[in-house]
Backbone as a chain_set.jsonl record, in Angstrom:
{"seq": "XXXXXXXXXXXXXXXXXXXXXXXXXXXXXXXXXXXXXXXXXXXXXXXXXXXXXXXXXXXXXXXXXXXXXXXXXXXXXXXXXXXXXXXXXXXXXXXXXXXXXXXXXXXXXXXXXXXXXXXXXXXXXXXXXXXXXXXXXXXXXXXXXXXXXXXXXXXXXXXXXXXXXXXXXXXXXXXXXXXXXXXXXXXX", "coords": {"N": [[0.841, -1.194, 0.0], [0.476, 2.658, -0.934], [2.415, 4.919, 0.749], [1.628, 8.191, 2.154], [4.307, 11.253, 1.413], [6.709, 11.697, 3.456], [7.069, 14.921, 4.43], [9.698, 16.335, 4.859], [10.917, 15.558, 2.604], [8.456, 15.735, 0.604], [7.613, 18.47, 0.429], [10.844, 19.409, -0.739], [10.229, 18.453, -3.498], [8.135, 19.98, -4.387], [9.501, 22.53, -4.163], [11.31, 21.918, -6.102], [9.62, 21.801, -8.585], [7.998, 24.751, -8.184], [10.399, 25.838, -8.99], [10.583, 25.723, -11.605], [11.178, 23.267, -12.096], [11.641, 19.687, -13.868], [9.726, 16.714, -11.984], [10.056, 13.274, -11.124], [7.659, 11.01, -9.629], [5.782, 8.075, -8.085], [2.798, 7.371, -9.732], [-0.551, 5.863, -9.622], [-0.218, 3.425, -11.298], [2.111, 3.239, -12.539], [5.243, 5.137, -12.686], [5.743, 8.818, -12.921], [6.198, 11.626, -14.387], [6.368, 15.089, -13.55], [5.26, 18.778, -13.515], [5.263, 22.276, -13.835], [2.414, 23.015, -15.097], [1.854, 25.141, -16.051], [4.06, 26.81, -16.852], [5.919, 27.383, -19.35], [8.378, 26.546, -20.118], [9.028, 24.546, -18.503], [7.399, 22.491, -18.891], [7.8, 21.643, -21.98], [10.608, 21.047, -21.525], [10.126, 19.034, -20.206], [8.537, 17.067, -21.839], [10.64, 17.729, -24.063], [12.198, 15.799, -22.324], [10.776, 13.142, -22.802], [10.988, 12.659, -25.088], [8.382, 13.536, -26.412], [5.644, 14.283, -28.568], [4.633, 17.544, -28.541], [2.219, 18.12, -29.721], [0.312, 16.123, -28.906], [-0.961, 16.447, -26.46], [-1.504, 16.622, -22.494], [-1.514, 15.3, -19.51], [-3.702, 16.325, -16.932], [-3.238, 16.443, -13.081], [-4.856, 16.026, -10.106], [-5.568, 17.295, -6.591], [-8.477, 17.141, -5.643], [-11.192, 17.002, -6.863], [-12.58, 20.317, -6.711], [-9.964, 21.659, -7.851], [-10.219, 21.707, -10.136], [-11.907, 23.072, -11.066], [-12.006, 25.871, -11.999], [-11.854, 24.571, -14.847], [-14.173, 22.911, -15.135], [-16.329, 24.456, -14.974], [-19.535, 25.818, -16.154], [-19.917, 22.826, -16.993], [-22.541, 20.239, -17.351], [-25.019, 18.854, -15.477], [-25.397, 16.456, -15.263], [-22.982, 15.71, -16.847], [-20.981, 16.506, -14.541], [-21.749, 14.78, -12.729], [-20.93, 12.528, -13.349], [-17.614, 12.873, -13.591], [-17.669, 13.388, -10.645], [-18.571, 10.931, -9.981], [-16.316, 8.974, -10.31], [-14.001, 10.036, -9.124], [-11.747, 10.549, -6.252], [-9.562, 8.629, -8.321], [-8.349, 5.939, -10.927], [-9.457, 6.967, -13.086], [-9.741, 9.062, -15.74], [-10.54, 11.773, -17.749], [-11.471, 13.349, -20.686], [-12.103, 17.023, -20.712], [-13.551, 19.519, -22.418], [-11.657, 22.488, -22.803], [-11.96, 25.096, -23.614], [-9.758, 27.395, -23.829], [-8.905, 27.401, -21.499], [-6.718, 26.538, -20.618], [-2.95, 26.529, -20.744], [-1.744, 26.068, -24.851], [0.187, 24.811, -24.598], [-0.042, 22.481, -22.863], [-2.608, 21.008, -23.511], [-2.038, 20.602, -26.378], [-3.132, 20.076, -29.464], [-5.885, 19.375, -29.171], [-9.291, 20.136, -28.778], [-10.143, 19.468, -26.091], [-8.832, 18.574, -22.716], [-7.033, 16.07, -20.713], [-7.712, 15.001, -17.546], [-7.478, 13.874, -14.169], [-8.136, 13.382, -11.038], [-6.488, 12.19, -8.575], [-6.19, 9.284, -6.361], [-4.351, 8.137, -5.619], [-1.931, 8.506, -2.765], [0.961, 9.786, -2.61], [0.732, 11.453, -4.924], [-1.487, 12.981, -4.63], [-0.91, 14.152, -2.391], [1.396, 15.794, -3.259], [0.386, 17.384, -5.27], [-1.872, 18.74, -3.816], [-0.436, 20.146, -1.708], [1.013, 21.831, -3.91], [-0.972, 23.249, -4.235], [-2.72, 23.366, -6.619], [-3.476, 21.89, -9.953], [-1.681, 19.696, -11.146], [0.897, 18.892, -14.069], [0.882, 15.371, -15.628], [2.259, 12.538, -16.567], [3.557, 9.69, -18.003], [6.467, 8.032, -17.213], [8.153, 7.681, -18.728], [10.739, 7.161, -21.889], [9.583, 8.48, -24.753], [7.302, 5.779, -26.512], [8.695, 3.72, -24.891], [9.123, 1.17, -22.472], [6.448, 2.075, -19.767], [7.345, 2.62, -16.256], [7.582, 0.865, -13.152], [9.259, 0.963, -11.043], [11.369, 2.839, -9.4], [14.179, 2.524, -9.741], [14.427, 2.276, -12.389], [13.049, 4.641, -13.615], [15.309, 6.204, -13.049], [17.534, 4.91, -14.736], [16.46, 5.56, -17.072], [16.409, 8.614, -16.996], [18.507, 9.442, -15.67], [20.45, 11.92, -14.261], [18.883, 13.816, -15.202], [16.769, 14.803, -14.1], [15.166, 16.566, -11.948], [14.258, 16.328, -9.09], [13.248, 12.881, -7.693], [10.589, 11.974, -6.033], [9.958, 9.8, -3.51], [8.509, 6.989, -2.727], [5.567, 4.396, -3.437], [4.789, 2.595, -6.499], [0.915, 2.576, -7.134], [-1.43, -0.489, -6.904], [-2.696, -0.433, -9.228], [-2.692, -2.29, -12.478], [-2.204, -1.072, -15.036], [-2.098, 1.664, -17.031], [-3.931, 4.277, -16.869], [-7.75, 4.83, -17.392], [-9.285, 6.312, -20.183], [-11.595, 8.34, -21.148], [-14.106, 10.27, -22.892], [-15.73, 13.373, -22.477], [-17.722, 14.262, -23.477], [-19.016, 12.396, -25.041], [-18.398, 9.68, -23.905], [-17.315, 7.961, -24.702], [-15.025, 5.388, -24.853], [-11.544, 6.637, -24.659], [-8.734, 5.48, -23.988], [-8.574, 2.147, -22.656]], "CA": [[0.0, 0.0, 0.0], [1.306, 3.165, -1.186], [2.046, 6.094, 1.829], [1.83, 9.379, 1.555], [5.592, 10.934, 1.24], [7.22, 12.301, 4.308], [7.472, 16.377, 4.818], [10.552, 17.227, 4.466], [10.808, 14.952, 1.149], [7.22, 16.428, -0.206], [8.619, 20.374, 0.392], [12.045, 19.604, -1.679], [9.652, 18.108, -4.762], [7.249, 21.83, -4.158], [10.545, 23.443, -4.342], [12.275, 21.648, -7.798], [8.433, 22.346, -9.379], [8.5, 25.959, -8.082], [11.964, 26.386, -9.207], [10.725, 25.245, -12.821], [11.425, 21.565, -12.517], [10.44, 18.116, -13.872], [10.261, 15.843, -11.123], [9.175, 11.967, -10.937], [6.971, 10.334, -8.38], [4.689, 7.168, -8.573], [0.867, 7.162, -9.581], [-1.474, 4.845, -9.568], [-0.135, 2.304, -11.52], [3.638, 3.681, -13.404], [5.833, 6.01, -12.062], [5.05, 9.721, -13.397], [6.924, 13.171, -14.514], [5.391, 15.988, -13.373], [5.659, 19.761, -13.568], [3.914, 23.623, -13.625], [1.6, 23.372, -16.313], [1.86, 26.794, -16.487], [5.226, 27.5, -16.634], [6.054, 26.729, -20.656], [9.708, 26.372, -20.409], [9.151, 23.256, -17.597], [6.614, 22.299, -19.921], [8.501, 22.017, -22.708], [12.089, 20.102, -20.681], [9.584, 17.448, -20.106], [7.99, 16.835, -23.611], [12.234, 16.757, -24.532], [13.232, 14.194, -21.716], [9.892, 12.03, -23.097], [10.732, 13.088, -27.073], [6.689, 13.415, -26.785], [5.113, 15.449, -29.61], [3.629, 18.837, -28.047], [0.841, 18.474, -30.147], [-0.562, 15.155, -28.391], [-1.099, 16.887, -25.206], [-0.983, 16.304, -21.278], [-2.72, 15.291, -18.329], [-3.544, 17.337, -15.365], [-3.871, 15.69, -12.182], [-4.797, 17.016, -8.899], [-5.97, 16.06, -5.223], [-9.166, 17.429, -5.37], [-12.146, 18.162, -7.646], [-12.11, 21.625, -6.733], [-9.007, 21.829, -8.143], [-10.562, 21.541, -11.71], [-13.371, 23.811, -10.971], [-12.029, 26.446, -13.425], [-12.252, 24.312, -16.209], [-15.615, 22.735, -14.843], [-17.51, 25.51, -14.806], [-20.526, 25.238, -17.391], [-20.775, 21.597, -17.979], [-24.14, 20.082, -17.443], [-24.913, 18.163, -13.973], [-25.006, 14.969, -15.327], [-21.496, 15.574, -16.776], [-20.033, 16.804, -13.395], [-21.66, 13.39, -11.708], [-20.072, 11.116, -14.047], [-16.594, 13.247, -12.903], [-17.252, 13.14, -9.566], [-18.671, 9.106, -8.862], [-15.037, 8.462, -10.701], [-13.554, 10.287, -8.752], [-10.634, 10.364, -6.999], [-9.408, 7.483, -8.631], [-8.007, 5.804, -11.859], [-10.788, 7.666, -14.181], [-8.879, 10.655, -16.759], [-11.654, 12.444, -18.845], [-10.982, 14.683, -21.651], [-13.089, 17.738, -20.904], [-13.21, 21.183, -23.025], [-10.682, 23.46, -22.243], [-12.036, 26.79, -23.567], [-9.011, 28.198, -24.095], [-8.292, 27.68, -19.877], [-5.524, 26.445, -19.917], [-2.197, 26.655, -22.305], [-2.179, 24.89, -25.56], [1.595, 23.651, -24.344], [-0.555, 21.973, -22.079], [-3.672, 20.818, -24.538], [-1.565, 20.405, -27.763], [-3.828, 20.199, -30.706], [-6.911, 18.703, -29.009], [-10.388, 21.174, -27.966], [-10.179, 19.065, -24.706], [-7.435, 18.246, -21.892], [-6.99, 15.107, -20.176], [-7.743, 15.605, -16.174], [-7.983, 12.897, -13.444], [-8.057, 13.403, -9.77], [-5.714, 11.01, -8.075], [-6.741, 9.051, -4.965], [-3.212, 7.792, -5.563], [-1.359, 9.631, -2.022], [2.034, 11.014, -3.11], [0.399, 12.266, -6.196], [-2.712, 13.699, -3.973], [-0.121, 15.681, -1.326], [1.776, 16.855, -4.364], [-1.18, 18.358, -5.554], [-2.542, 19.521, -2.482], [0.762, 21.134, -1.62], [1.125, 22.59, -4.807], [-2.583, 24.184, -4.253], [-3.407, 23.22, -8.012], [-3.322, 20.568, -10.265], [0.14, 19.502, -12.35], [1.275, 18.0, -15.567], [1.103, 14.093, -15.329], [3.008, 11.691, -17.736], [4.533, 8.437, -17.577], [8.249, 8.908, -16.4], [9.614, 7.154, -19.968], [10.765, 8.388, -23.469], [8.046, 7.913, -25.506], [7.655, 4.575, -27.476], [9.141, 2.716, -23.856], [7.65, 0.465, -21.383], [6.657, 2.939, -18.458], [8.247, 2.071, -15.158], [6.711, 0.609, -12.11], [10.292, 0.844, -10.06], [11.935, 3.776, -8.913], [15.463, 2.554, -10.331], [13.764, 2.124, -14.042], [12.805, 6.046, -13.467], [17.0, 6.471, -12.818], [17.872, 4.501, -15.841], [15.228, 6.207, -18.233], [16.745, 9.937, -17.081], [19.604, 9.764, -14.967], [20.747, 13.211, -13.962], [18.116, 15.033, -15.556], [15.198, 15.082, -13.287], [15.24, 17.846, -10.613], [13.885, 15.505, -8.099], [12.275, 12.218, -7.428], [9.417, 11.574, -4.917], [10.028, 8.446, -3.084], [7.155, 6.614, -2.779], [5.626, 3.624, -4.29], [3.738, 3.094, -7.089], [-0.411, 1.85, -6.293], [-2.139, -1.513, -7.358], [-3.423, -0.71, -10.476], [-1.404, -2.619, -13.142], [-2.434, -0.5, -16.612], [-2.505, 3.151, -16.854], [-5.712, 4.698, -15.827], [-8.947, 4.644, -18.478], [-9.444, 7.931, -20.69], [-12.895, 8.572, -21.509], [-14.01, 11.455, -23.196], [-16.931, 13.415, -21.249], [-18.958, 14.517, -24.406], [-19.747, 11.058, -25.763], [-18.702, 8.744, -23.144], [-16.697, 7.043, -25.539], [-13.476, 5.12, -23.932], [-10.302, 6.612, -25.283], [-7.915, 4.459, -23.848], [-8.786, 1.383, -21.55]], "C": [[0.884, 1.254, 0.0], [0.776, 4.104, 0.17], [2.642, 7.57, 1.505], [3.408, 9.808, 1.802], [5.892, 11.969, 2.731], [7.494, 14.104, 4.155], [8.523, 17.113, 3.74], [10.725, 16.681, 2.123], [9.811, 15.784, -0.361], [7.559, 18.169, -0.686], [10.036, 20.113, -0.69], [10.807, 18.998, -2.924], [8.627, 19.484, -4.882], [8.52, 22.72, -4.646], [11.107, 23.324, -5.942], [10.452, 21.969, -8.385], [8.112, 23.913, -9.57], [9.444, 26.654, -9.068], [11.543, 26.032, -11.352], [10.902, 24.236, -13.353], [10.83, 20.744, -12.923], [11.057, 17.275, -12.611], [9.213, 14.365, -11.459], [8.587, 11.474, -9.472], [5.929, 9.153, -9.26], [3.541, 7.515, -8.34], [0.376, 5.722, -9.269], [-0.875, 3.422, -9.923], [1.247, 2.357, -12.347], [4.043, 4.841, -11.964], [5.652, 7.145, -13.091], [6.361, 10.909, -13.708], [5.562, 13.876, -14.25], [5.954, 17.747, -13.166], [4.912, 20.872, -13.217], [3.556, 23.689, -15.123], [1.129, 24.492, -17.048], [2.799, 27.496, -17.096], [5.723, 26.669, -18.266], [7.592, 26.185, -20.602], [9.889, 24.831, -18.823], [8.369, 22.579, -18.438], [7.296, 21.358, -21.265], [9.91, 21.175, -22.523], [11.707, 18.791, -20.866], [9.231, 16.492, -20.951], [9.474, 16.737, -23.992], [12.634, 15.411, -23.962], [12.358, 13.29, -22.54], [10.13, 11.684, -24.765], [8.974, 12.501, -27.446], [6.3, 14.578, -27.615], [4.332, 16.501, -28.771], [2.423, 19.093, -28.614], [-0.381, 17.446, -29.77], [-0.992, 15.547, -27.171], [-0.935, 16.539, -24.062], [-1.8, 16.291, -20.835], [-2.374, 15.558, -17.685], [-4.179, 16.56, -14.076], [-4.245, 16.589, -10.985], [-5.558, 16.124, -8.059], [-7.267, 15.667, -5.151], [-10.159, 17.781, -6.627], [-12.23, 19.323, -8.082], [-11.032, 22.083, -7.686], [-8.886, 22.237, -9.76], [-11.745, 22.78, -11.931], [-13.275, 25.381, -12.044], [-12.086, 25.93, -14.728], [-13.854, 23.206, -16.27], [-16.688, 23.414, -15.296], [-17.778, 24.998, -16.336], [-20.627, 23.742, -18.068], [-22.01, 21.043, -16.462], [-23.998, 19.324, -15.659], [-24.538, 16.874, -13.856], [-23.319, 14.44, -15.699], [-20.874, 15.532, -15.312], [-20.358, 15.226, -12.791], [-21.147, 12.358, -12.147], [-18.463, 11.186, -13.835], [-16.689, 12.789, -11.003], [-17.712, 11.447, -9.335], [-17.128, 8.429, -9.998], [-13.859, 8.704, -10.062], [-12.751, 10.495, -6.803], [-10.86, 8.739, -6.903], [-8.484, 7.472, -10.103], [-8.989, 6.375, -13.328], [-9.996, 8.438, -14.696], [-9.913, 10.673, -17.824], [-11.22, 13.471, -19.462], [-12.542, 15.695, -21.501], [-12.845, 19.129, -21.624], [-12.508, 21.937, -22.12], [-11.349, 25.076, -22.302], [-10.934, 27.509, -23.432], [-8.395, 28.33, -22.064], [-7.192, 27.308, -19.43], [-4.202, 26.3, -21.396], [-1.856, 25.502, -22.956], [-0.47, 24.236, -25.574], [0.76, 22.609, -23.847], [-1.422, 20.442, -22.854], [-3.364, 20.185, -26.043], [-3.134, 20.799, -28.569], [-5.332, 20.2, -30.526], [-7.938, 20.178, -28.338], [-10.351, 20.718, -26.613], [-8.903, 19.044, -24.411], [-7.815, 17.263, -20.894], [-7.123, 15.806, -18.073], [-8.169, 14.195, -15.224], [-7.712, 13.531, -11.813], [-7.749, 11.999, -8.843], [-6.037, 10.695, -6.752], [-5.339, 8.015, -4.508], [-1.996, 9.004, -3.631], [0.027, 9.994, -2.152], [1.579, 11.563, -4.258], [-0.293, 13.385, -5.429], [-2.113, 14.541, -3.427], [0.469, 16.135, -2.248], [0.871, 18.099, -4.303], [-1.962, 19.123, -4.68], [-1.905, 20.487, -1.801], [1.049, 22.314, -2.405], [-0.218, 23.589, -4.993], [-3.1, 23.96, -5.819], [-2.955, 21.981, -8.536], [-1.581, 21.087, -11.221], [-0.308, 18.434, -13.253], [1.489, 16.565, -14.644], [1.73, 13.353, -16.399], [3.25, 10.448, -17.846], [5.742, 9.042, -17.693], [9.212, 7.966, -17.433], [9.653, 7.534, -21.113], [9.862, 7.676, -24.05], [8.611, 6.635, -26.261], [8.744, 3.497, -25.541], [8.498, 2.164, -23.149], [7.884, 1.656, -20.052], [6.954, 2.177, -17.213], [7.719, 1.773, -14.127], [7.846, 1.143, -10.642], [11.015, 2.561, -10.126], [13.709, 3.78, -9.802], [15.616, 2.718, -11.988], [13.496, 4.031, -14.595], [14.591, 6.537, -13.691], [17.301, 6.155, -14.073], [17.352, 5.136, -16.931], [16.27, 7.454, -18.368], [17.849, 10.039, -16.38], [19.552, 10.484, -14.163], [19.834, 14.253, -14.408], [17.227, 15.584, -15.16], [15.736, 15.867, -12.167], [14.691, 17.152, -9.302], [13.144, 14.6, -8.405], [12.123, 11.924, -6.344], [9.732, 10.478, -4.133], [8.307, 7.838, -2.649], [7.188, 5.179, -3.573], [4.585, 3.268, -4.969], [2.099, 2.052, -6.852], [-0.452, 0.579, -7.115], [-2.549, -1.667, -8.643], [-2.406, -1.245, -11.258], [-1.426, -2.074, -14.628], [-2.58, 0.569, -15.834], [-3.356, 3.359, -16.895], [-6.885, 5.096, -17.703], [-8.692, 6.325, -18.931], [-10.484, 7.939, -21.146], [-13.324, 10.377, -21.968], [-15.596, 11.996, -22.804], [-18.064, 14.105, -21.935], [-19.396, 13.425, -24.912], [-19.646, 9.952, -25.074], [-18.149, 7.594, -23.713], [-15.061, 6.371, -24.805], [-12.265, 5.139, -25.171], [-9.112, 5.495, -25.491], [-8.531, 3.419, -22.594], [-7.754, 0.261, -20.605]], "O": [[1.903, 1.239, 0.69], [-0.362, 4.206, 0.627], [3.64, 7.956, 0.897], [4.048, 8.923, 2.369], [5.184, 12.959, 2.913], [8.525, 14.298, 3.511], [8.489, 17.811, 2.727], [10.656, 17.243, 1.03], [10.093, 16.161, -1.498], [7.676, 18.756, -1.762], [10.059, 20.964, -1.579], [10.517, 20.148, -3.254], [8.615, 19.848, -6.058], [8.373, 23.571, -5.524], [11.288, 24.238, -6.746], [10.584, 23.172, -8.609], [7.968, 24.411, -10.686], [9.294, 27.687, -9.721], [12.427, 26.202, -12.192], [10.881, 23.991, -14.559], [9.63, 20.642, -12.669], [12.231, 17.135, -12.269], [8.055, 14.352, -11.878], [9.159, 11.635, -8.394], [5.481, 9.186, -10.406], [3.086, 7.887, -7.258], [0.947, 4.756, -8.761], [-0.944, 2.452, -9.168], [1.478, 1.282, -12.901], [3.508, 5.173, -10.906], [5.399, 6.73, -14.222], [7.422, 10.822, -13.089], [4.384, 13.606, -14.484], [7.065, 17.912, -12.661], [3.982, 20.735, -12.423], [4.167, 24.217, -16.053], [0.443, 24.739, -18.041], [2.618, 28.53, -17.739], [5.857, 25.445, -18.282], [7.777, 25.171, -21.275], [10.972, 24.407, -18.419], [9.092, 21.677, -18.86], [7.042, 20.154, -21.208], [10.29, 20.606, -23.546], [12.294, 17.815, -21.334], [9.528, 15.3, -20.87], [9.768, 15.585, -24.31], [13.104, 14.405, -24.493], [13.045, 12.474, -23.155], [9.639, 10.786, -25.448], [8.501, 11.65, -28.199], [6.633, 15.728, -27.329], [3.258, 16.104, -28.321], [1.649, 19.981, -28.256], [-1.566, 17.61, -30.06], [-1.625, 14.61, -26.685], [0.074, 15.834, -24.094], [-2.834, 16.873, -21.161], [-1.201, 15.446, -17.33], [-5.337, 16.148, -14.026], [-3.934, 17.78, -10.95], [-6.023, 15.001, -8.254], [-7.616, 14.534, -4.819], [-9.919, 18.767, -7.325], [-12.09, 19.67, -9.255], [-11.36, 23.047, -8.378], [-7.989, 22.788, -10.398], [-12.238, 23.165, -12.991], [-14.223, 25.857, -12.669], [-12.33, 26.66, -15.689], [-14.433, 22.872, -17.304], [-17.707, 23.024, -15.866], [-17.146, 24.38, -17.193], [-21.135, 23.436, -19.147], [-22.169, 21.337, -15.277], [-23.018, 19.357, -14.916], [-23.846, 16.262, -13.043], [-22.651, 13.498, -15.274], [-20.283, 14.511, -14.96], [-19.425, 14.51, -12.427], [-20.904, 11.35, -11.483], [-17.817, 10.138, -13.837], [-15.926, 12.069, -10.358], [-17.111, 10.803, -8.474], [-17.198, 7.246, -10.331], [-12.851, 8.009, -10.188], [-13.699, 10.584, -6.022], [-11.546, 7.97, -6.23], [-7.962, 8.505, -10.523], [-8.909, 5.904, -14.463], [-9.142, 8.669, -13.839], [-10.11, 9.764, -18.63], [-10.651, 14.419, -18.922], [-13.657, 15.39, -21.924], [-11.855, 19.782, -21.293], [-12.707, 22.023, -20.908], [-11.3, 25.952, -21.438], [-11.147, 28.516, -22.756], [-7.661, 29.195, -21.586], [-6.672, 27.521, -18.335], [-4.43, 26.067, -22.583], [-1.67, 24.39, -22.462], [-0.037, 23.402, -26.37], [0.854, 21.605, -24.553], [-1.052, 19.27, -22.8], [-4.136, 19.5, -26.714], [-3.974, 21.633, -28.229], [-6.072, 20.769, -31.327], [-7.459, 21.048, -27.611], [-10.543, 21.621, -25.798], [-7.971, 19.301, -25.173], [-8.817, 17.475, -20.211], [-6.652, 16.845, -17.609], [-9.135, 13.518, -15.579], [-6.765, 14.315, -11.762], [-8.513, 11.085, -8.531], [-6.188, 11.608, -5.94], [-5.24, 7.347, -3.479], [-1.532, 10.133, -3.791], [0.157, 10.96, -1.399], [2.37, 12.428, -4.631], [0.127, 14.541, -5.48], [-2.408, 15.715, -3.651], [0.14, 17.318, -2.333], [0.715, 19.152, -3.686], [-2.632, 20.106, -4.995], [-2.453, 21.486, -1.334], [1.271, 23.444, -1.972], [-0.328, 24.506, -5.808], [-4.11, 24.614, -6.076], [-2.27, 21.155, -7.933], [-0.896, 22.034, -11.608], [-1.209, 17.597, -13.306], [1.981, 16.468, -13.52], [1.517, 13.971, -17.442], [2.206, 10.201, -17.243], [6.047, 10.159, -18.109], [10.374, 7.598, -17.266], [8.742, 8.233, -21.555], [9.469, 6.523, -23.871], [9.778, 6.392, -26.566], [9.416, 2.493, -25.782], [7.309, 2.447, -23.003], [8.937, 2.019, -19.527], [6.745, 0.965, -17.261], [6.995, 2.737, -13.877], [7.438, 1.562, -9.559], [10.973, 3.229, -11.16], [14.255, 4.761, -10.307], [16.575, 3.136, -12.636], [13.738, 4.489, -15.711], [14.88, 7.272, -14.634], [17.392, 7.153, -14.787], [18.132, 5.179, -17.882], [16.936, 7.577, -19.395], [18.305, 11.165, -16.576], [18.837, 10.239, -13.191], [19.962, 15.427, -14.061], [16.771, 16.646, -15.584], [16.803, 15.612, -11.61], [14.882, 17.877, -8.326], [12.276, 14.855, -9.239], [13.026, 11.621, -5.564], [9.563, 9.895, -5.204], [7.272, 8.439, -2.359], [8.172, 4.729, -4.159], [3.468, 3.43, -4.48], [2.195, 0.898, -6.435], [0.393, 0.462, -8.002], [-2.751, -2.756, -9.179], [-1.253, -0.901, -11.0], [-0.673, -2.623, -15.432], [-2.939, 0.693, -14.663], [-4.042, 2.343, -17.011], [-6.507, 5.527, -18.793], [-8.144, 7.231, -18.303], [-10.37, 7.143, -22.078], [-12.895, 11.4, -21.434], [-16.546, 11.214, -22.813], [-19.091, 14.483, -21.372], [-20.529, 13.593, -25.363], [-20.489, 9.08, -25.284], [-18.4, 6.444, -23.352], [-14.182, 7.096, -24.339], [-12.018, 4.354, -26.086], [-8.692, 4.901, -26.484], [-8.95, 3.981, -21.582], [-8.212, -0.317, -19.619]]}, "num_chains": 1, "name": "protein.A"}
């Protein structure tokens, strides 16, 4: 069972994100990169370490619902309840962006991937960080993503600004993608 990450540990991974960093920690079911989804030039480091196309876009995770509630606003009721009884958990729904968040972020797509992790070093991240962050798998694209902490080392070496300690949850596939206008399953 995974536990949430110790203090002082959680504050130095706040700090390399702050500071502009990619850092790794385990989700749900891989180990993860993660960054300020705001901040284009961390953005941007991460999409190099992964050699992931910027035009396939990113997922935003966070602790909390709330957390999404600017790009919430205006969908229907029944949408929001099909977000929240998924939530947190392994659920990631592509919902319209509206222009809310940047298209480093979004790439090409009208939507952006968003899950709320019930995963806990992802969750105190996120809860720490007061907003949601970039989520990834933590390998260059086209690799098997990493369940181990040392596989994370080998992938990037020296290049990551910190990793999380932690370990990664139960699930053994990366988390479902469903898209929250048709209900259609992206990835399963």
């Amino acid at each position: 069972m995974a536990l949430a990450p110790a203090p002082l540990r959680l504050r130095l991974a706040l700090q390399a994100i702050a500071a502009g960093g990619v850092i790794a920690c385990p989700t749900e079911a891989v180990w993860g990169l993660s960054c300020d989804p705001w901040n284009r030039g961390a953005v941007r480091r991460l999409l190099a370490l992964k050699g992931r196309s910027p035009a396939k876009g990113l997922i935003l995770v966070a602790a909390a619902e709330q957390q999404f509630d600017f790009l919430l606003a205006g969908l229907g009721p029944e949408q929001r309840q099909a977000l929240s009884a998924s939530w947190p958990g392994p659920s990631t729904w592509l919902v319209p962006h509206h222009g809310r968040v940047p298209a480093w972020v979004h790439g090409e797509h009208a939507t952006v991937a968003v899950r709320v992790s019930g995963h806990p070093v992802v969750s105190a991240l996120c809860a720490g960080w007061g907003g949601p962050l970039v989520s990834t798998s933590a390998n260059p694209s086209g690799s098997r993503p990493p369940r181990r902490a040392y596989q994370v080392k080998r992938y990037f070496g020296e290049q990551l600004d910190y990793l999380l300690p932690g370990a990664v949850g139960s699930s053994g596939r990366p988390t479902e993608i469903r898209d929250l206008a048709s209900g259609r399953i992206i990835r399963s």
